[in-house]
PAZAPA-4460 file (N, C-alpha, C; in steps of 0.05 Angstrom, whole numbers, plus 32768, in hexadecimal, padded with zeros to 4 digits):
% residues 154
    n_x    n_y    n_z   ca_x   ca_y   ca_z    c_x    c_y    c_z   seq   type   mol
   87B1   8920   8992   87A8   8935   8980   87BB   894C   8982     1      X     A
   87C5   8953   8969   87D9   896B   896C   87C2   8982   8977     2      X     A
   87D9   8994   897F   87CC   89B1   898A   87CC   89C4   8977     3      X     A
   87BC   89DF   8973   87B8   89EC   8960   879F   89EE   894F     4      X     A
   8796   8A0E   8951   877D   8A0E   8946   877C   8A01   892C     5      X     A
   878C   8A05   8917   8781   89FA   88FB   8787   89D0   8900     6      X     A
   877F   89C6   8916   8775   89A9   8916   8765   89A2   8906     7      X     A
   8774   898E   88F1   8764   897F   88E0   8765   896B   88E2     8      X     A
   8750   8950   88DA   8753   893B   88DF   876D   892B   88CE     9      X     A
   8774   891B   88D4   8788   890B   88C0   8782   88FD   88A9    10      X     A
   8784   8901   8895   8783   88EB   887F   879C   88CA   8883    11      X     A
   8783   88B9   887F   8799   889C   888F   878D   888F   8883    12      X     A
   87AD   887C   886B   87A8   8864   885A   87BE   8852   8865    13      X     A
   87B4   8835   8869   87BD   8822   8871   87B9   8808   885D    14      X     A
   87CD   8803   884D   87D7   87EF   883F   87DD   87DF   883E    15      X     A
   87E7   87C1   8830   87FF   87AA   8831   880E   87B1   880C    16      X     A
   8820   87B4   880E   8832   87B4   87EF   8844   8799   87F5    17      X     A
   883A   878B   87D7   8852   876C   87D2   886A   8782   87CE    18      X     A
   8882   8766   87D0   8898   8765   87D5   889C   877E   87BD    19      X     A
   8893   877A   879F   889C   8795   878B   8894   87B8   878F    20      X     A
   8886   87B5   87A6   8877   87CF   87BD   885E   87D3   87A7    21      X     A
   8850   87BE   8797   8838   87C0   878B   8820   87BF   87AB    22      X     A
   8811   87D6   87A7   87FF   87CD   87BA   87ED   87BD   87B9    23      X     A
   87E0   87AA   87C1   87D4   878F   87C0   87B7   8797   87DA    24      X     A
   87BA   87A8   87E5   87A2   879D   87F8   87A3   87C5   880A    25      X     A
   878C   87D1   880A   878A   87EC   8815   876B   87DC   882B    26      X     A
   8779   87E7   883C   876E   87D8   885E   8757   87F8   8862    27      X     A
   8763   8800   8866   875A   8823   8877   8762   883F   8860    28      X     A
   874D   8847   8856   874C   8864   8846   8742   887A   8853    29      X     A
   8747   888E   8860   8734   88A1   886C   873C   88B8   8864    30      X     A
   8723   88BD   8853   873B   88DA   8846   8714   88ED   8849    31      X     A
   871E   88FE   8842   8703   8916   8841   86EC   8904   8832    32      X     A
   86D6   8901   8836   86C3   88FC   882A   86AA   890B   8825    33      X     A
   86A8   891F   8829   8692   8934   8832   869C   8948   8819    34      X     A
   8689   8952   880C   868D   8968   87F5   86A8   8986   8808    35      X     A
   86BA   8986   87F4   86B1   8985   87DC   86BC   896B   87D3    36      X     A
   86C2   895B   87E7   86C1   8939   87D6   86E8   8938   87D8    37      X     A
   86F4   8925   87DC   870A   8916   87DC   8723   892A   87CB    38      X     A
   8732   893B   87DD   8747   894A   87CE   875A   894F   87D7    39      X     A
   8760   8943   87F2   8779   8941   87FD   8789   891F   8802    40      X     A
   8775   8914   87F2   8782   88FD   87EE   87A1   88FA   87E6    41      X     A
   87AA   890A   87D5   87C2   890D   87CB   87D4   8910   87E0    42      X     A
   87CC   8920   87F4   87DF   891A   880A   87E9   88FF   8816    43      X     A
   87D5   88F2   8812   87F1   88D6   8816   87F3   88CC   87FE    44      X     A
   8815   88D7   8803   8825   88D4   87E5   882C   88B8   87E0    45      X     A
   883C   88A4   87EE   883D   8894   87E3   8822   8884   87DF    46      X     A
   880B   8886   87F3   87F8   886C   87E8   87E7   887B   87CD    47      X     A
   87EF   889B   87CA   87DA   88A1   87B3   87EA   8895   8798    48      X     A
   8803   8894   8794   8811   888B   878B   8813   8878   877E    49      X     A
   8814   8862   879A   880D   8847   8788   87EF   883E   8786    50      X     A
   87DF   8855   878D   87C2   884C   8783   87BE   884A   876B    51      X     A
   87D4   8867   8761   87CD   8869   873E   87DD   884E   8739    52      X     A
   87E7   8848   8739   87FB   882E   872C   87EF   8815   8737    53      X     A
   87D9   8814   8749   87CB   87F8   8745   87AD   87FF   8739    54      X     A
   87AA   8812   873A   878C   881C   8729   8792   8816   870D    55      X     A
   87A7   8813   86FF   87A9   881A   86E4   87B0   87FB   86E1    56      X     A
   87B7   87EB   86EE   87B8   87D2   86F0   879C   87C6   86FA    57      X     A
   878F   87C8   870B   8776   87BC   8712   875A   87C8   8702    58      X     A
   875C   87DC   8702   8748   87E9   86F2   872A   87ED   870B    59      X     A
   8739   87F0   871C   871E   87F2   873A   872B   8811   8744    60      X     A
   8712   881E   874A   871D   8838   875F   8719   882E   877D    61      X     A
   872E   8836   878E   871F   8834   87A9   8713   8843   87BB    62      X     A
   871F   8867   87B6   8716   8876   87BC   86F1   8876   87AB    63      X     A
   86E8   887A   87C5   86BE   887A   87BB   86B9   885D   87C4    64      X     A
   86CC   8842   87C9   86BF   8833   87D1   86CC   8823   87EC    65      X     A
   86E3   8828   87EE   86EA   8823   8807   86F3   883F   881F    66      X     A
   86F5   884F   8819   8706   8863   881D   86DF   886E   8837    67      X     A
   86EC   8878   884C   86D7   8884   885F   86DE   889B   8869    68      X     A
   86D6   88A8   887D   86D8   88BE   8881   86F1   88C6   889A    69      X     A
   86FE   88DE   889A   8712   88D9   88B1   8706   88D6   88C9    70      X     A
   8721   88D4   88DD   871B   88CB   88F6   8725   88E1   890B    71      X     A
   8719   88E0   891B   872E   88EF   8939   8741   88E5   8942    72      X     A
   874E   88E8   8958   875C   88DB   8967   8753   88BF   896F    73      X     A
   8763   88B3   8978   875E   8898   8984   8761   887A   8979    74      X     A
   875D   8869   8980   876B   884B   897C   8757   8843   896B    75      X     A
   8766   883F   894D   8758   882B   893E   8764   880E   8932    76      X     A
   8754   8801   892F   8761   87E8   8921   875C   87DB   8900    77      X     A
   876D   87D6   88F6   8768   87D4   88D8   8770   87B1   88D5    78      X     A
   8757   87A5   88CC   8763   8787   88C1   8765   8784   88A7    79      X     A
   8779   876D   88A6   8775   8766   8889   8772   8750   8887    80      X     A
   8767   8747   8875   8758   872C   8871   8768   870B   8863    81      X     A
   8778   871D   8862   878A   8702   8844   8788   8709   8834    82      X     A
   8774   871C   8823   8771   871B   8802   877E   8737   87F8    83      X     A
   8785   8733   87DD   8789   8755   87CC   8767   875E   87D2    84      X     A
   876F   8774   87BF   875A   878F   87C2   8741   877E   87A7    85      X     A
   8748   876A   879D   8739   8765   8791   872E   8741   879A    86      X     A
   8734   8742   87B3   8725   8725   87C1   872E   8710   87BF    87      X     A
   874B   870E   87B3   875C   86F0   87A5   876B   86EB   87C6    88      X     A
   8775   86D3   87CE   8787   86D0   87DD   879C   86D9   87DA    89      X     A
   87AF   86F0   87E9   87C8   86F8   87E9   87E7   86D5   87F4    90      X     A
   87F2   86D2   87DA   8807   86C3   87E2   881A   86C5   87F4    91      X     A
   8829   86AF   8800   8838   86BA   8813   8848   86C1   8809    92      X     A
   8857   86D4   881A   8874   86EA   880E   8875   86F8   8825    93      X     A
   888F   870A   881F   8890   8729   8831   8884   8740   8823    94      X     A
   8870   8745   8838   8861   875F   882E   8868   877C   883B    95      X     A
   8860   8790   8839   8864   87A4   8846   884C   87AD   884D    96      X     A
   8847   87B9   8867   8837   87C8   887D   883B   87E4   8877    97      X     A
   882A   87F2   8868   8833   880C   886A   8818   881A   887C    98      X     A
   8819   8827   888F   880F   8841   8890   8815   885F   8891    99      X     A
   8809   886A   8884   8807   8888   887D   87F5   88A1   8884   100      X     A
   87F8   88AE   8891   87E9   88C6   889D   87F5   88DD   888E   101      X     A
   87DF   88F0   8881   87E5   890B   887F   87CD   8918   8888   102      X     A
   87DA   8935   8899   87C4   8943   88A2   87C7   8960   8895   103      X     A
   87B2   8974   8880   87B1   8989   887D   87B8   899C   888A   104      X     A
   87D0   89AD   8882   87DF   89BD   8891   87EC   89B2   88AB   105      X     A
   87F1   899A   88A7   8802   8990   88BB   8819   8978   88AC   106      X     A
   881B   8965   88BD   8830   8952   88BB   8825   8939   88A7   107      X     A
   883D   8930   88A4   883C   891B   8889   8847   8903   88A0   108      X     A
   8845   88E8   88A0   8852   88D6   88A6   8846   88BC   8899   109      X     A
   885A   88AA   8898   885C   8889   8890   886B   8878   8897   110      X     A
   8857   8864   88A6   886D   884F   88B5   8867   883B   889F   111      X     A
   8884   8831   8898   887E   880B   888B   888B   87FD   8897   112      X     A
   8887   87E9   8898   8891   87C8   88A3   888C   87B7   8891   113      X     A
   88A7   87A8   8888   88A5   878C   887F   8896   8776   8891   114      X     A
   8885   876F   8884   8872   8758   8897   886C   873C   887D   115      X     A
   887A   871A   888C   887C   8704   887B   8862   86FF   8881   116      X     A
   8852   86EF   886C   883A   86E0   886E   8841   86CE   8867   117      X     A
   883F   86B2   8879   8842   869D   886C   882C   868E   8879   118      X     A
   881A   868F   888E   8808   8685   8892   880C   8682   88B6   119      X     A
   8825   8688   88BD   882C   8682   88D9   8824   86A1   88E1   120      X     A
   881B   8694   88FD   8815   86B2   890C   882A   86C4   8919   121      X     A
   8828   86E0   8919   883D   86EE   891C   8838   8704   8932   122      X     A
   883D   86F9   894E   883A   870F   8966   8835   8722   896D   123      X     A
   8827   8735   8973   8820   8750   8972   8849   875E   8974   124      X     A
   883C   876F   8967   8861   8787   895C   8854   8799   895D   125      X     A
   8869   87AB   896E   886A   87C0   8975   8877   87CF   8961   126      X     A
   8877   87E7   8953   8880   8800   8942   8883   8817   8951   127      X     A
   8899   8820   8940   88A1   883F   894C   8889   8852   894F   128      X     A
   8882   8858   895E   8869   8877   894F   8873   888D   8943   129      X     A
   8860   88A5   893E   8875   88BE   8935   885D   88D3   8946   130      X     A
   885F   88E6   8937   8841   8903   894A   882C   88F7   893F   131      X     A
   8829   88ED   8928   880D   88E2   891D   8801   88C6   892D   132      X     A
   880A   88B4   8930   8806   8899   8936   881E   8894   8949   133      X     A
   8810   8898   8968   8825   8897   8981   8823   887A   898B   134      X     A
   8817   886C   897B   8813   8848   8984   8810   883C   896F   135      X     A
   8822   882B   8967   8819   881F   894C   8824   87FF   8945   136      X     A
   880A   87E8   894B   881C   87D0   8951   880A   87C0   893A   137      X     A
   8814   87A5   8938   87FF   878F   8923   8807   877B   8931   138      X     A
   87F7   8768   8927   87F8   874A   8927   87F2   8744   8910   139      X     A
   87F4   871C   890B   87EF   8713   88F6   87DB   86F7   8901   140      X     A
   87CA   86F6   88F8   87BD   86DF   8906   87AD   86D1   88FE   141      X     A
   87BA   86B9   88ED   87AB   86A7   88D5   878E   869C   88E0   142      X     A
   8783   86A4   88D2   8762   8691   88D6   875F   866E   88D1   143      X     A
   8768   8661   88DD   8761   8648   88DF   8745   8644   88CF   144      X     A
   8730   864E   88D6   8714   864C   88D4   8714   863B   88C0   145      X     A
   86FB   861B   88BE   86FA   8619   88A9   86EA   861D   889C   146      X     A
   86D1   863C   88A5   86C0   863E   8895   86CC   8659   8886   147      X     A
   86E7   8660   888D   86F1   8675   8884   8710   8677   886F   148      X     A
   8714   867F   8864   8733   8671   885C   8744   868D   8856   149      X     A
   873B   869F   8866   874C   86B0   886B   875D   86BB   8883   150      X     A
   877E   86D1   887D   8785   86D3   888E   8783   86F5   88A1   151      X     A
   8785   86F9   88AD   8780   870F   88BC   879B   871E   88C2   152      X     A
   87A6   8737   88C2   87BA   8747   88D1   87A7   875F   88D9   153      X     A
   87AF   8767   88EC   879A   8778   8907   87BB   8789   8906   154      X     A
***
């Protein structure tokens, strides 16, 4: 947690964008949810970004239905399932890992990683951190299941 009285929580969106950096799948939204209601969303610039440019393509909002409230400090984990934001199986390809933190009157950051899906599992990876996110790793870890036919990145 940075130091300093005006501490605010972080706004933190966690993504996958296909290879054309269309976003395909929003994992983690935490932006203000409490009146007066969602207005620093815009601070994360690139995922507000390409929200408008898959909103206008999908015709779904996500902010109001995935999007929760911020967080404090401490270790969270975001999965993803295999599917876009609209429940279809994501194809294999190289995708991108983006996460994004902006905090009111503070710091902006975004880590991305190219990450392949092809169905093979992919070792926990380690990432640089920055002041926002001082640990920041994934895995990829296909679901065999056969009552399930999806895949998981943690």
């Amino acid at each position: 947690r940075p130091k300093g009285s005006r501490y605010r929580r972080p706004y933190v969106a966690i993504w996958l964008e296909d290879a054309e950096g269309f976003p395909v799948k929003t994992a983690i939204l935490w932006i203000q949810t409490e009146q007066p209601g969602p207005r620093w969303h815009r601070d994360l610039t690139r995922w507000y970004r390409n929200n408008r440019m898959r909103k206008a393509v999908e015709k779904e909002k996500l902010i109001g239905t995935i999007s929760s409230a911020t967080r404090g400090a401490g270790e969270y984990q975001a999965v993803f399932d295999g599917t876009d934001n609209a429940g279809k199986k994501l194809p294999s390809g190289t995708y991108t890992l983006c996460l994004e933190v902006a905090r009111e009157h503070g710091t902006y950051q975004l880590i991305r990683e190219k990450v392949k899906l092809d169905g093979s599992a992919i070792a926990k990876q380690e990432l640089k951190g920055n002041i926002e996110m001082s640990k920041v790793a994934y895995q990829y870890l296909p679901n065999k299941s056969a009552t399930k036919s999806t895949d998981n990145v943690q």
